[in-house]
VEXDREN-2710 file (C-alpha; in Angstrom, 1 decimal):
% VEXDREN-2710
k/r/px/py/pz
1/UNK/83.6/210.9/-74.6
2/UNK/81.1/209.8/-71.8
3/UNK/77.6/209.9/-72.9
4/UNK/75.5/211.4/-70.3
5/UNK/72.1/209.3/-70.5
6/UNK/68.5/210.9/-69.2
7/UNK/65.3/210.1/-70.6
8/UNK/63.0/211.6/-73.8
9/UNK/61.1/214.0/-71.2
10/UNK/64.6/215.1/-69.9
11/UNK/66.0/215.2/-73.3
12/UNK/63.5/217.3/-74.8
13/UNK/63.5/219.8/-71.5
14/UNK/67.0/220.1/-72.1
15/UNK/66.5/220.9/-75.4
16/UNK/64.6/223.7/-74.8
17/UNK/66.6/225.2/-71.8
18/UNK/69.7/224.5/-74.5
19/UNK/71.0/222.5/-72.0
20/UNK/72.6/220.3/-75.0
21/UNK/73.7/221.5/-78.7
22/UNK/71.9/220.3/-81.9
23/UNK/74.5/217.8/-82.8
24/UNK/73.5/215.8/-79.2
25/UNK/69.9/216.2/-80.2
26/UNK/70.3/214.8/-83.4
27/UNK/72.7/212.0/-82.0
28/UNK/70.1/211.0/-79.1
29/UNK/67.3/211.1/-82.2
30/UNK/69.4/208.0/-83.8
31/UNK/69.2/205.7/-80.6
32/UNK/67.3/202.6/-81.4
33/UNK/67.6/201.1/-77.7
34/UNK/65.0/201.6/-75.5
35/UNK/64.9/203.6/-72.5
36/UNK/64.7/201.0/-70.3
37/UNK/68.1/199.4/-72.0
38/UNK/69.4/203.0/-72.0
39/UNK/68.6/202.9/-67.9
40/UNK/70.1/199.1/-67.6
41/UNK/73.7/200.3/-68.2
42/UNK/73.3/202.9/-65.3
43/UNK/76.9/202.9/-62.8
44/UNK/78.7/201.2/-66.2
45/UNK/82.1/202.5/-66.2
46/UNK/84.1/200.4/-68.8
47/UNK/84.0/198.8/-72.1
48/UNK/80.9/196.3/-71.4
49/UNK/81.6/193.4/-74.1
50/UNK/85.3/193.2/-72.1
51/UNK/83.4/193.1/-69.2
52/UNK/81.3/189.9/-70.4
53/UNK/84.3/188.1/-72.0
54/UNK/86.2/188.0/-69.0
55/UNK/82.6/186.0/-67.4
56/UNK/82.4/182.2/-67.4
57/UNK/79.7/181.1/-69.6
58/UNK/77.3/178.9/-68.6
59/UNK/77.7/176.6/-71.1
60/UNK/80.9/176.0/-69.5
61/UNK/84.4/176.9/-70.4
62/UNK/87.9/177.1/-68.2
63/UNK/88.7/179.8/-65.4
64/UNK/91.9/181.0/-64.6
65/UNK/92.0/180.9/-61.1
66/UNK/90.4/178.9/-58.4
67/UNK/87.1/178.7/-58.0
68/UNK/85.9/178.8/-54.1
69/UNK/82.2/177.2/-53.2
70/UNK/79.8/178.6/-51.1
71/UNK/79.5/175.7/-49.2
72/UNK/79.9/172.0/-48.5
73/UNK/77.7/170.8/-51.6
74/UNK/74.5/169.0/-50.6
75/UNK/73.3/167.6/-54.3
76/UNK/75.1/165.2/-56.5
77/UNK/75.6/167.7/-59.3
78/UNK/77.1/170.6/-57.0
79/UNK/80.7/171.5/-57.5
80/UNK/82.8/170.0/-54.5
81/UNK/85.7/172.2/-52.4
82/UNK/89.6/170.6/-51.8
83/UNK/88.6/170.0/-48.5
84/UNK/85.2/167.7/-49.2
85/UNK/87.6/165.7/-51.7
86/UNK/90.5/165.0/-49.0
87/UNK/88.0/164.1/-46.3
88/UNK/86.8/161.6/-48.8
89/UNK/89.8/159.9/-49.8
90/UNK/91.4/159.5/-46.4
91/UNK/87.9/157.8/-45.2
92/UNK/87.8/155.8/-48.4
93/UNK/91.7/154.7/-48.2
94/UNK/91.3/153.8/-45.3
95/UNK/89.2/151.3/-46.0
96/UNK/92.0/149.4/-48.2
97/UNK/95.1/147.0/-48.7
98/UNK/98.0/149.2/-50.0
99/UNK/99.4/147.7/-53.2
100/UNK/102.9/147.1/-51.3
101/UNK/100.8/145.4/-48.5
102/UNK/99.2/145.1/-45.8
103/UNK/97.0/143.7/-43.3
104/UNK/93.0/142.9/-43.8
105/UNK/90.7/143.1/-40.9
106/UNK/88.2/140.7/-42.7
107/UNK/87.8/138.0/-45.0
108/UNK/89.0/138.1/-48.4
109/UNK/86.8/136.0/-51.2
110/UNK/87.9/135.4/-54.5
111/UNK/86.6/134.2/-57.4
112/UNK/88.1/130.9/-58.2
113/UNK/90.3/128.5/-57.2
114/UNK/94.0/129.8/-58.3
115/UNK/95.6/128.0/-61.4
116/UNK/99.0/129.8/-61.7
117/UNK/101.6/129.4/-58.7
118/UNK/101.5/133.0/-57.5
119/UNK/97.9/133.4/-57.2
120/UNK/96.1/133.4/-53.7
121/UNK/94.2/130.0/-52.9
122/UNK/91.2/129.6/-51.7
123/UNK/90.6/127.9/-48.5
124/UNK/88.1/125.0/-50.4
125/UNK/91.8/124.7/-52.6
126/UNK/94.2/124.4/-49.4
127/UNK/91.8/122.4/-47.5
128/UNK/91.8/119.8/-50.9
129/UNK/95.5/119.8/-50.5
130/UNK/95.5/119.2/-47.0
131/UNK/93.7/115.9/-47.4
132/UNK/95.7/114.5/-49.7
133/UNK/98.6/115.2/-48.3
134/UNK/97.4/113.6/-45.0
135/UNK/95.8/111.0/-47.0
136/UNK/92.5/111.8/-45.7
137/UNK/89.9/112.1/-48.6
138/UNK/85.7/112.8/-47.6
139/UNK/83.3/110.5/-47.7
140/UNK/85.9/107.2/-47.9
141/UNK/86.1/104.8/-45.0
142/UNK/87.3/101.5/-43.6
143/UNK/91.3/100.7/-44.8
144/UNK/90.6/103.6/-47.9
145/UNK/92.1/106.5/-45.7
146/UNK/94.5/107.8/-48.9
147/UNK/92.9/109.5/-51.5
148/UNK/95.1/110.6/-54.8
149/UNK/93.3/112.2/-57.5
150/UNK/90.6/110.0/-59.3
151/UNK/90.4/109.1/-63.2
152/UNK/87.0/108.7/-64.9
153/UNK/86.6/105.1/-66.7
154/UNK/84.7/105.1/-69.8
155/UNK/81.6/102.7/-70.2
156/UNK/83.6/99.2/-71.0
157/UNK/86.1/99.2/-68.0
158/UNK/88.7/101.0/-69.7
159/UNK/90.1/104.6/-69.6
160/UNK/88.3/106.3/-72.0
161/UNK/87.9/109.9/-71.0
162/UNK/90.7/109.6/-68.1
163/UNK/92.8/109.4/-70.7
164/UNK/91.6/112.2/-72.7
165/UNK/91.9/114.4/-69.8
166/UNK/94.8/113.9/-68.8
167/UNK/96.5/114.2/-71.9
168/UNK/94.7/117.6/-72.2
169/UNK/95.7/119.0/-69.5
170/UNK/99.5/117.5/-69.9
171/UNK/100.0/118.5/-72.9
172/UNK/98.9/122.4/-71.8
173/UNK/101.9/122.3/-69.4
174/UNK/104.5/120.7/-71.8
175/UNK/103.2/123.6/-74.5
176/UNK/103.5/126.3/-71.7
177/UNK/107.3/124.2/-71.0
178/UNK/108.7/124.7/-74.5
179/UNK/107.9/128.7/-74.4
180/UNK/111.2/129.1/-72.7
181/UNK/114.4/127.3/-72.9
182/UNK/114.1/123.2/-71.6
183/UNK/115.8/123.2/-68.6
184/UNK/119.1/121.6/-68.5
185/UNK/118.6/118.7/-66.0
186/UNK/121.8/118.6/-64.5
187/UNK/123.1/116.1/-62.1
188/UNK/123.6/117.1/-58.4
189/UNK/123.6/115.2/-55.4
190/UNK/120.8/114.7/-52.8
191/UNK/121.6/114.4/-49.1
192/UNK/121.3/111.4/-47.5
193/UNK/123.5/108.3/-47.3
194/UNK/122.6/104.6/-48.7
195/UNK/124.0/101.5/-47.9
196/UNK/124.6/100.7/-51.9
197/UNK/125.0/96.9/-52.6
198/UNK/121.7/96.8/-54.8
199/UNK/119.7/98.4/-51.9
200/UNK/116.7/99.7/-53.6
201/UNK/115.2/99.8/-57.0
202/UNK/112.5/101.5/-58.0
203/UNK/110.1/103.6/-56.2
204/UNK/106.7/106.1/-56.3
205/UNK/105.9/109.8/-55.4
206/UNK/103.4/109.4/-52.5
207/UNK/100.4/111.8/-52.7
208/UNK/102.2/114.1/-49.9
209/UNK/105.1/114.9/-52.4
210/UNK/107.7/112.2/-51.3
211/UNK/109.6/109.4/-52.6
212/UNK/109.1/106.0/-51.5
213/UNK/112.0/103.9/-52.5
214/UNK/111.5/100.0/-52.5
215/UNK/114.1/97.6/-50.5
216/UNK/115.4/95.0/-52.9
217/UNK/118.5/93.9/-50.8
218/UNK/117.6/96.2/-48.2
219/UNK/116.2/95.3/-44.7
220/UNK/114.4/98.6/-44.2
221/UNK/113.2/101.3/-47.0
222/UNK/113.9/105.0/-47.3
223/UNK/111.7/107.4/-47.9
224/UNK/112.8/110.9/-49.2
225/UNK/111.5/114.4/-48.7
226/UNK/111.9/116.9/-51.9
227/UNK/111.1/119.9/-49.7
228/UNK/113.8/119.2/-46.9
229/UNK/115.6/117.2/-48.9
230/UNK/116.1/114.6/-45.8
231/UNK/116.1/110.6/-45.7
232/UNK/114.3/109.3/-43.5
233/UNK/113.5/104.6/-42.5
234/UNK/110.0/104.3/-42.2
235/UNK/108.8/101.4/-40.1
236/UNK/108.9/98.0/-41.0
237/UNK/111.1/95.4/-42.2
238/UNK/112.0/93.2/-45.0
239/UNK/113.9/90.5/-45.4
240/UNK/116.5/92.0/-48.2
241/UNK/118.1/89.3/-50.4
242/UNK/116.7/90.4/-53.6
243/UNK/113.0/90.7/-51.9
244/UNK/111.0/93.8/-54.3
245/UNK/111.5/95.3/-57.1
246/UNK/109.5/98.6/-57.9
247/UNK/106.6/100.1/-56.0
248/UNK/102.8/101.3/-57.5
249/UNK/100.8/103.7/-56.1
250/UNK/97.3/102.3/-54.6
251/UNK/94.4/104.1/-55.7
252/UNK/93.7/104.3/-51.9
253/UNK/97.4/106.3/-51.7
254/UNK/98.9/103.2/-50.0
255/UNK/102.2/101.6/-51.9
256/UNK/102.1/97.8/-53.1
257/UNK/105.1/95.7/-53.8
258/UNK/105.1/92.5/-56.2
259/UNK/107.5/89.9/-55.4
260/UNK/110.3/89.8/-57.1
261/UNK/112.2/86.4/-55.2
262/UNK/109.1/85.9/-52.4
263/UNK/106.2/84.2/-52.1
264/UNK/103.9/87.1/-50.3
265/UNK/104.1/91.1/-51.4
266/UNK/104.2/94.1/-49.3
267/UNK/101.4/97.0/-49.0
268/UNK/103.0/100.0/-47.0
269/UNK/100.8/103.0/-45.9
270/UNK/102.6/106.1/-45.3
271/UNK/99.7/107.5/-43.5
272/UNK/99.8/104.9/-40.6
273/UNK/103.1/104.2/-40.7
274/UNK/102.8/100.4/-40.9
275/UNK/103.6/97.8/-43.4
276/UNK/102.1/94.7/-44.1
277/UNK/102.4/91.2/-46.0
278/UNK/99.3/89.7/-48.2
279/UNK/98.1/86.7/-47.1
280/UNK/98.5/85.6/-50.5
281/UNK/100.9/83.0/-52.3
282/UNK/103.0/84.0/-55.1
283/UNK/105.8/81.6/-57.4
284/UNK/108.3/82.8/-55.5
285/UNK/110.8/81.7/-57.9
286/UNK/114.3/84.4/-58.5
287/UNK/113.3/87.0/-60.9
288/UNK/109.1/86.1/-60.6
289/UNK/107.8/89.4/-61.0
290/UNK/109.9/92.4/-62.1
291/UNK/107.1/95.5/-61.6
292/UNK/103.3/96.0/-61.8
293/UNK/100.6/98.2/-63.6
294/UNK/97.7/99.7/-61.5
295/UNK/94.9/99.0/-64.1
296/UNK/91.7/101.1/-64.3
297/UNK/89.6/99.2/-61.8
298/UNK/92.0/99.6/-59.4
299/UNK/93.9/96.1/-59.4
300/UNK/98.0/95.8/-59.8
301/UNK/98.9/93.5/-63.1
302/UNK/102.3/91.9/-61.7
303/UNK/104.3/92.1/-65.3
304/UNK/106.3/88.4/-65.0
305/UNK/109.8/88.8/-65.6
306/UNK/111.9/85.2/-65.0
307/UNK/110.9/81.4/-65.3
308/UNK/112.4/78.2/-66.1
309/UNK/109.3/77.3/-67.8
310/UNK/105.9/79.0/-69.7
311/UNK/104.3/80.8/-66.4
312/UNK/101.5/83.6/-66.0
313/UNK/101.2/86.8/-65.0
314/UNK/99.0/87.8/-61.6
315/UNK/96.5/90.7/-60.7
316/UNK/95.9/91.7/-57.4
317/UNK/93.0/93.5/-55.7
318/UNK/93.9/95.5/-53.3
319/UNK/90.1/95.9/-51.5
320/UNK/89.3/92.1/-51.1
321/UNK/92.8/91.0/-51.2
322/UNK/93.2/88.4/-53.7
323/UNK/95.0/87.6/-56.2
324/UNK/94.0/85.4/-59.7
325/UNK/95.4/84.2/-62.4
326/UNK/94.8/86.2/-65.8
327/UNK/94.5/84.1/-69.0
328/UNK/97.9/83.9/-71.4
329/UNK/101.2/82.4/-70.6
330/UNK/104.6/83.7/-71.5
331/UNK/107.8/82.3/-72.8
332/UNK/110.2/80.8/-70.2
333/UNK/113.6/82.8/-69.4
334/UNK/113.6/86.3/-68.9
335/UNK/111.6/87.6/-72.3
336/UNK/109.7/90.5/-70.3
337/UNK/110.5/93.2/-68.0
338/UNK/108.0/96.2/-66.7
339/UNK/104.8/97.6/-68.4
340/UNK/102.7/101.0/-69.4
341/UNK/99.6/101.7/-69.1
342/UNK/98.0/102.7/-72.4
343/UNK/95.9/104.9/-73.3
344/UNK/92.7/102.6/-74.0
345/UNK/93.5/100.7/-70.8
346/UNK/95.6/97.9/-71.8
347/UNK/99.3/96.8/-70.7
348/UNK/102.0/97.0/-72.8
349/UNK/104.7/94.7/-71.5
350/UNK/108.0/95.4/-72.6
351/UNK/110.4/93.0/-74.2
352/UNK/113.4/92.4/-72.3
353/UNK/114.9/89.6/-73.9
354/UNK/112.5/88.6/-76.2
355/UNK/111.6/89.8/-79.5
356/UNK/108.3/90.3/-80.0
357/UNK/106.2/92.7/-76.9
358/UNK/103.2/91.8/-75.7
359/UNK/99.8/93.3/-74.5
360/UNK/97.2/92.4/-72.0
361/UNK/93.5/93.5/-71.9
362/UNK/91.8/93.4/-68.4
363/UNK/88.9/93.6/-70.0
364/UNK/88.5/91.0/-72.2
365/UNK/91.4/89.1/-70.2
366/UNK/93.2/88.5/-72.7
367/UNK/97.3/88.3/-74.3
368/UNK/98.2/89.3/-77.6
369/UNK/101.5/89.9/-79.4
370/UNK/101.6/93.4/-81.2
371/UNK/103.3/94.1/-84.2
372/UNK/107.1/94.5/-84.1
373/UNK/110.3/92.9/-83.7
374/UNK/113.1/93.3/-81.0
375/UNK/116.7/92.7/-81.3
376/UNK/116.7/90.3/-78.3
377/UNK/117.7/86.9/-78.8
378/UNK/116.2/85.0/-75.4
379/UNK/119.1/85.5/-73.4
380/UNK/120.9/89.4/-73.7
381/UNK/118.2/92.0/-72.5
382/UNK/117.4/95.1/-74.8
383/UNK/115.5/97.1/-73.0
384/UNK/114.3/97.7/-69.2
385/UNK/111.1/99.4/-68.8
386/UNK/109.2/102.1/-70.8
387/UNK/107.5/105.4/-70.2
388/UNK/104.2/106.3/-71.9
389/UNK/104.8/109.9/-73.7
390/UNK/102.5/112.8/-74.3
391/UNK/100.8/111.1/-78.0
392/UNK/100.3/108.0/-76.2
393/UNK/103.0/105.9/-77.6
394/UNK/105.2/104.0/-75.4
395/UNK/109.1/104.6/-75.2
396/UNK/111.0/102.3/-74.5
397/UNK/114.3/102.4/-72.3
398/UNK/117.7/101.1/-73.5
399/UNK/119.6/98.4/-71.5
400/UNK/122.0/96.7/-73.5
401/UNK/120.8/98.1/-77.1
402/UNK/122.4/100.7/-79.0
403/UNK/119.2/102.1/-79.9
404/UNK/115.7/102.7/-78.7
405/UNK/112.1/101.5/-79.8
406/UNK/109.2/103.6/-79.8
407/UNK/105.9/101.7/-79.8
408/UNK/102.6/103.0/-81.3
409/UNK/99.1/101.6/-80.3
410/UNK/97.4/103.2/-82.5
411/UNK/98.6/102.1/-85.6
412/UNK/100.3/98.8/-83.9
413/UNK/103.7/99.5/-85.5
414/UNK/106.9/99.9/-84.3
415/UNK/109.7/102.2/-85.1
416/UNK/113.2/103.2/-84.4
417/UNK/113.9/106.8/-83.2
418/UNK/117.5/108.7/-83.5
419/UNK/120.0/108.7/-81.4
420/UNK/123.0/105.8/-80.0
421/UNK/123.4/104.6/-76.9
422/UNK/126.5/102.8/-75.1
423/UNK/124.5/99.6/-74.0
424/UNK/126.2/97.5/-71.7
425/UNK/123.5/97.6/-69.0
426/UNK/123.2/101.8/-69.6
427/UNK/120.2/102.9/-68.7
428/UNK/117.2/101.4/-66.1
429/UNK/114.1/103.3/-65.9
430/UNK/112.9/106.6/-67.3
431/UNK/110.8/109.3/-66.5
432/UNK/108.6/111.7/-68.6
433/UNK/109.1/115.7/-68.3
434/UNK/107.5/118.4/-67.7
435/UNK/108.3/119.2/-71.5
436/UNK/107.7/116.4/-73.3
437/UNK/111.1/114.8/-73.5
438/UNK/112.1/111.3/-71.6
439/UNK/114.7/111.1/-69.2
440/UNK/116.5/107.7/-68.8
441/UNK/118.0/106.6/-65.7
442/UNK/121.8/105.7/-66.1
443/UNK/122.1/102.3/-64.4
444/UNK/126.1/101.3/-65.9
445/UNK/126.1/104.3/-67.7
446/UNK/128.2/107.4/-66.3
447/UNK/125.9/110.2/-68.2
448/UNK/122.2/110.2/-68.4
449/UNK/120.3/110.8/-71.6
450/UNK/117.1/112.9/-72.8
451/UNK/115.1/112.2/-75.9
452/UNK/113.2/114.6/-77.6
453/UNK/110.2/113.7/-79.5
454/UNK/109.4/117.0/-80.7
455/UNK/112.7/117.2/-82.6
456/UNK/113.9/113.1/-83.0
457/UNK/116.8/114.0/-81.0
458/UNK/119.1/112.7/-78.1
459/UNK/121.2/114.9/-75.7
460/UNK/123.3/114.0/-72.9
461/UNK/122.4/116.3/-69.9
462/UNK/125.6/117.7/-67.8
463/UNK/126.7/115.4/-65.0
464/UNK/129.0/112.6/-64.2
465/UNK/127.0/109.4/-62.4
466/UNK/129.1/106.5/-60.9
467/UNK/128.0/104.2/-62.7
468/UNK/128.2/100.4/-62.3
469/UNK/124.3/99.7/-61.4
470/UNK/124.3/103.2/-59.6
471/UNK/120.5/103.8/-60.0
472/UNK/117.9/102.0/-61.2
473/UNK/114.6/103.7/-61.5
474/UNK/113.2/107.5/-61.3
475/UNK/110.4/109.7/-59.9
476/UNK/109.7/112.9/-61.4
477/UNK/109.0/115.3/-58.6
478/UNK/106.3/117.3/-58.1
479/UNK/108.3/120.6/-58.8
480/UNK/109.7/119.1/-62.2
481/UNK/113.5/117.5/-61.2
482/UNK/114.1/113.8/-61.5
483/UNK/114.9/111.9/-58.3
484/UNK/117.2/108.7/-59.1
485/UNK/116.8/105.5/-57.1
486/UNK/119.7/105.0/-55.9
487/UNK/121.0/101.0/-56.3
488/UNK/124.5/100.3/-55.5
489/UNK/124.9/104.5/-54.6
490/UNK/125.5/105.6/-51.7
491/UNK/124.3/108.7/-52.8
492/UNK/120.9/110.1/-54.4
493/UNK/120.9/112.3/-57.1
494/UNK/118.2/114.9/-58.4
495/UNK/118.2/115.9/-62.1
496/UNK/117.2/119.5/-62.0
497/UNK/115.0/121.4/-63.3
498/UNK/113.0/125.0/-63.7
499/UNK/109.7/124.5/-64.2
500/UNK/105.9/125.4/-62.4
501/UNK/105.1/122.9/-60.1
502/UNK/102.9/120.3/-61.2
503/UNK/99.2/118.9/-59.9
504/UNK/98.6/115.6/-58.5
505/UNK/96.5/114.9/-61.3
506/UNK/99.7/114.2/-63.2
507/UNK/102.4/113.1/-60.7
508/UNK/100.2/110.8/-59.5
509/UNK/98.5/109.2/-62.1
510/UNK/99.2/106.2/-63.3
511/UNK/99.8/107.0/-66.8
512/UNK/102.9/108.8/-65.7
513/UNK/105.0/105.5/-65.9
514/UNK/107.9/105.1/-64.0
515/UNK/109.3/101.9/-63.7
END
């Protein structure tokens, strides 16, 4: 029933007239609302307490159906329309690179340098790269026109902290290596022909990424290129007939060759193109000098390798080039062959045919015999060469023995790791990987071999070389595969790999032994 509403006066003039019964009068008499309130629901015409719920509160709450502004808003706290948001977005995406890509119309700046391979780089980064790869490094001048990547000394001379960092930041990569599975290092053949007939041996990355391979019977060297995977002669000639053998990287990025039948080395510089011959005199006797070490200072120890009598070692300095005479003598006939650089600085000179090793100090210029014997006898060589590994002890490569020798410098001892070899003039050379384990260079051998110090155990990679003094001597590539020097080849071959690519800092340090 509608209730009509009037006010007291009209209520009780009603009343009187009898416009309404008792019953109303008596029902108006219980009203406790006022009859201002009574007036406030005046043009009501439904249930009011519906009529609120279906309101919006303002303490907020959720609507069922859009919700239109009056206008665009003009204060930050103002509702916004559709429209205001669209506008917004198209002006503000148009502003930016779509994640699939696209084109910048200004420069980008990061925030460091990158450090995994599919980051961007930074221009200070590319331009870094630039100059060593066209051997131009800042602030050097004169014949110093190469620049490679620098290691600290520590305060006696020696390698101190060089070391330290470098075996830091080696040893994250070979962790980072052994994640996934080792890569198999498979055999497969490089272009490019060779003229075999014990045409090189040994070479050296240069700081632009390729391989500089050094003549021993050959007139001219060859230089190859990991990226095109081409051969190419660069200038200059040599006079073959057993001439070098091995090649170090200068600290000024240029390439030095000891003597191995001559009496004057080589220095080529891939920057200029050019080769030259030092003015100085060495033996010159067969078999004089077999390799070299660059030592911390910058000088090249000449490891002797063959003498009819007790004869001395040589060190030459590449920035007044000369050449002296260090203290100690070695046995006559062909005890020693290559060296590593260790960790504290010294040389570790491999025994070849003789049966104890023996270490030189450049800093107190001095020749000592380390503990450990060698099955050599004088006359049949053992081993050829050795590679320094990730703990600083010094592998060392097979020849004509069955088994290897690993040498430690920190506790001066000597041990025997597992694993057989075929001898009979196997393997020349090795090279440390990206993950820890030492590849060695099959010379007579037909199969290569890896050793694993993590595990004590040897595997023989898949691939069939030739054998017959095939290679001798290897470079690990910047991108992690294994290029073999090829000797009486007439092939190259690359043992590959799967791994990041790897800094200068490591390829090109001397540390990273590879003769």
């Amino acid at each position: 029933m509608r209730l009509n509403v009037f006010t007291l006066a009209e209520t009780s003039e009603l009343g009187n007239t009898g416009g309404i019964s008792a019953e109303q009068t008596a029902l108006v008499n219980t009203l406790t609302v006022t009859a201002t309130e009574i007036n406030a629901l005046t043009g009501v015409t439904s249930d009011v307490q519906n009529q609120i719920d279906a309101k919006l509160s303002k303490a907020g709450g959720t609507v069922t159906g859009f919700l239109a502004t009056s206008a665009i808003p003009m204060a930050n706290l103002h509702a916004v329309p559709k429209s205001y948001v669209d506008t917004a977005v198209v002006s503000k995406a148009t502003g930016y690179v779509d994640l699939t890509g696209g084109t910048m119309t200004g420069a980008l700046t990061l925030n460091a340098d990158a450090v995994s391979s599919l980051q961007a780089i930074t221009k200070q980064q590319m331009d870094a790269a630039v100059v060593v790869a066209q051997g131009q490094t800042a602030g050097m001048t004169g014949d110093l026109t190469v620049g490679i990547p620098q290691w600290n000394t520590a305060v006696n001379g020696q390698v101190g902290t060089g070391w330290a960092s470098f075996q830091s930041k080696l040893q994250a990569i070979i962790d980072e290596n052994r994640k996934a599975p080792l890569s198999s290092y498979a055999k497969v053949v490089a272009t490019g022909v060779y003229a075999g007939n014990a045409a090189f041996t040994g070479g050296t990355l240069l700081p632009d990424g390729r391989v500089f391979m050094a003549p021993f019977n050959s007139a001219t060297a060859r230089i190859y290129d990991p990226i095109t995977d081409t051969v190419i002669t660069p200038s200059g000639s040599y006079p073959g007939a057993e001439s070098f053998i091995n090649a170090i990287l200068l600290k000024d990025g240029r390439v030095f060759m000891p003597p191995y039948t001559l009496t004057s080395a080589r220095i080529y510089d891939p920057v200029s193109d050019t080769l030259i011959s030092t003015i100085n005199t060495f033996p010159g006797s067969g078999g004089a000098f077999y390799s070299g070490v660059l030592l911390p200072d910058g000088r090249v120890y000449c490891v002797p390798c063959y003498n009819t009598s007790n004869f001395t070692a040589r060190i030459y300095n590449p920035v007044n080039n000369t050449l002296s005479t260090p203290n100690g003598t070695y046995p006559a006939g062909t005890p020693f062959v290559g060296g590593v650089l260790l960790p504290d600085g010294r040389v570790f000179i491999v025994p070849y045919s003789a049966t104890t090793a023996r270490i030189y100090d450049p800093v107190t210029d001095t020749l000592s015999t380390p503990a450990g014997s060698y099955p050599g006898d004088g006359n049949i060589p053992q081993f050829n060469s050795g590679v320094l590994m990730a703990d600083g002890r010094v592998f060392m490569i097979p020849l004509n023995a069955t088994t290897a020798r690993i040498y430690d410098p920190v506790t001066n001892t000597t041990s025997i790791p597992a694993g057989t070899y075929p001898g009979n003039g196997a393997f020349v050379g090795g090279v440390l990987l990206p993950d820890g384990r030492v590849f060695c260079i099959p010379c007579n051998a037909t199969t290569a071999r890896i050793y694993d110090p993590y595990t004590d155990t040897l595997s023989t990679p898949a691939g069939t070389y030739s054998g017959t003094a095939a290679y001798r001597g290897g470079v690990l590539l910047p991108d992690g595969r294994v290029f073999c020097i090829p000797c009486n080849a007439t092939t190259g071959a690359i043992a590959t790999a799967c791994y990041p690519t790897l800094p200068d800092e490591i390829t090109l340090s001397p540390f990273l032994s590879q003769v």
